[in-house]
Each structure stands twice: as structure tokens, then as C-alpha cells.
C-alpha positions, 0 to 999 in steps of 0.5 A: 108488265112482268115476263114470263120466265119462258120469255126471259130465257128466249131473249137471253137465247137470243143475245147468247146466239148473236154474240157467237155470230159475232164471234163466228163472223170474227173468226171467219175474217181472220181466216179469209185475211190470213188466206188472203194476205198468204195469196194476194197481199203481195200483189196487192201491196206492190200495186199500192208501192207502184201506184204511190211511186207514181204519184209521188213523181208527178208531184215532185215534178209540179213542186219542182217546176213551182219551186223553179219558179219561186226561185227565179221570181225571187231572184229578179225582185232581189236583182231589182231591190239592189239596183234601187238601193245602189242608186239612191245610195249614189243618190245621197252619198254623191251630195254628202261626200262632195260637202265633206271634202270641201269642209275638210279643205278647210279645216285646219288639223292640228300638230302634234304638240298642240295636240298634246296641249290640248288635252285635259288634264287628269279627272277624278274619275282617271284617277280613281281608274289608275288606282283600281288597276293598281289594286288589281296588279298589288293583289295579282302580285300577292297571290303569285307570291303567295301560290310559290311558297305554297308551292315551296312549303309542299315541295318540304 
């Protein structure tokens, strides 16, 4: 079904009036915010500030009343966590320390010399130790030596 031409322009006068209402109806609420934020904005926004305050309170006075409890309950379980773990250290170390005394009773420690007679001789790997931390001071040495006549040379 084709429009007549008469009926395309009604409806293009239709949109075109609904969009200026539109428009109108923006303008309108811009005019009444701008009036409104000029006389009853401050209120309004101080009521909202007192309002908040007052919630606020309330809920830090629950929270802290909670936390309160938090804490306390947190305190007994750790009080009671260390009195468990003091006795069955007791428990165990009382027994284990008792042994060790009466071991070490009996064990005969040696002297000095026999001590020094005792000990192995010299390993590969001690060797090879010594070496490399001769190597180390020789090349410190020279690089000391090395860095005073730089210094001698430059001072020329």
C-alpha cells in the first residue's frame, strides 16, 4: 500500500511536533532543577548529610560492638591454644630431657690433644679449597699493585 503524499506529511508532522515536545519537556526540567537546586537544594542536601551521619554512627556502633567481640573471642582461643602447647611441650620435653642428662652422664668427652689426633687429615677437597683462596689474595694483590701505579702514572 502506497501513502498518499497528504498522509507522509502528517506523520513527518507528527514526529517533528513530538520531538519539539521533547525537546520543550527537557528544557522545562532544566528550568525547574535550576530553580530548585537555587531554593531547596541546600535543605535537601543537608537533610541527606544528617541522615547519612546518622546511619553511619549506628553502623559503626554495631560494627564496633562485633569487632569488640571478635577481639575478645579471638583472645580466649589464643590464651587457650598457648596453655595446650606449653603443657604438651612439658609433656615431651620433660621425658626427653631427663634421657639426655643421663646419656650425657656417661659419655666420656674428649681432651684437648686427643681431640686434635682425632681429626682427619687433610682432603682433596681442603686442598683444592686452600688453593682457590690463594688464587684469590694473588689476583687481589695484583690488582692493588696494579691500580697504585695507574695511580703513580696518572699523578706524571
Amino acid at each position: 500500500m502506497l501513502q498518499s503524499p497528504t498522509s507522509r506529511t502528517a506523520a513527518v508532522d507528527r514526529v517533528r511536533f513530538a520531538s519539539r515536545q521533547v525537546w520543550l519537556a527537557g528544557l522545562g526540567a532544566a528550568v525547574v532543577t535550576r530553580e530548585w537546586a537555587g531554593k531547596e537544594a541546600g535543605k535537601v542536601f543537608g537533610t541527606l548529610v544528617h541522615e547519612g551521619a546518622v546511619v553511619e554512627s549506628r553502623a559503626l556502633r554495631i560494627v564496633g560492638h562485633r569487632v569488640e567481640d571478635s577481639v575478645s573471642r579471638a583472645s580466649a582461643l589464643i590464651g587457650r591454644a598457648r596453655t595446650t602447647l606449653r603443657s604438651a611441650v612439658n609433656d615431651y620435653a620433660a621425658p626427653a630431657l631427663t634421657r639426655v642428662r643421663k646419656s650425657l652422664a656417661s659419655i666420656e668427652m674428649p681432651t684437648r690433644f686427643a681431640a686434635a689426633a682425632s681429626r682427619p687429615a687433610a682432603t682433596p677437597r681442603r686442598k683444592a679449597a686452600k688453593r682457590v683462596q690463594a688464587v684469590k689474595r694473588a689476583t687481589a694483590v695484583k690488582r692493588t699493585v696494579a691500580a697504585k701505579r695507574g695511580k703513580r702514572a696518572a699523578k706524571r
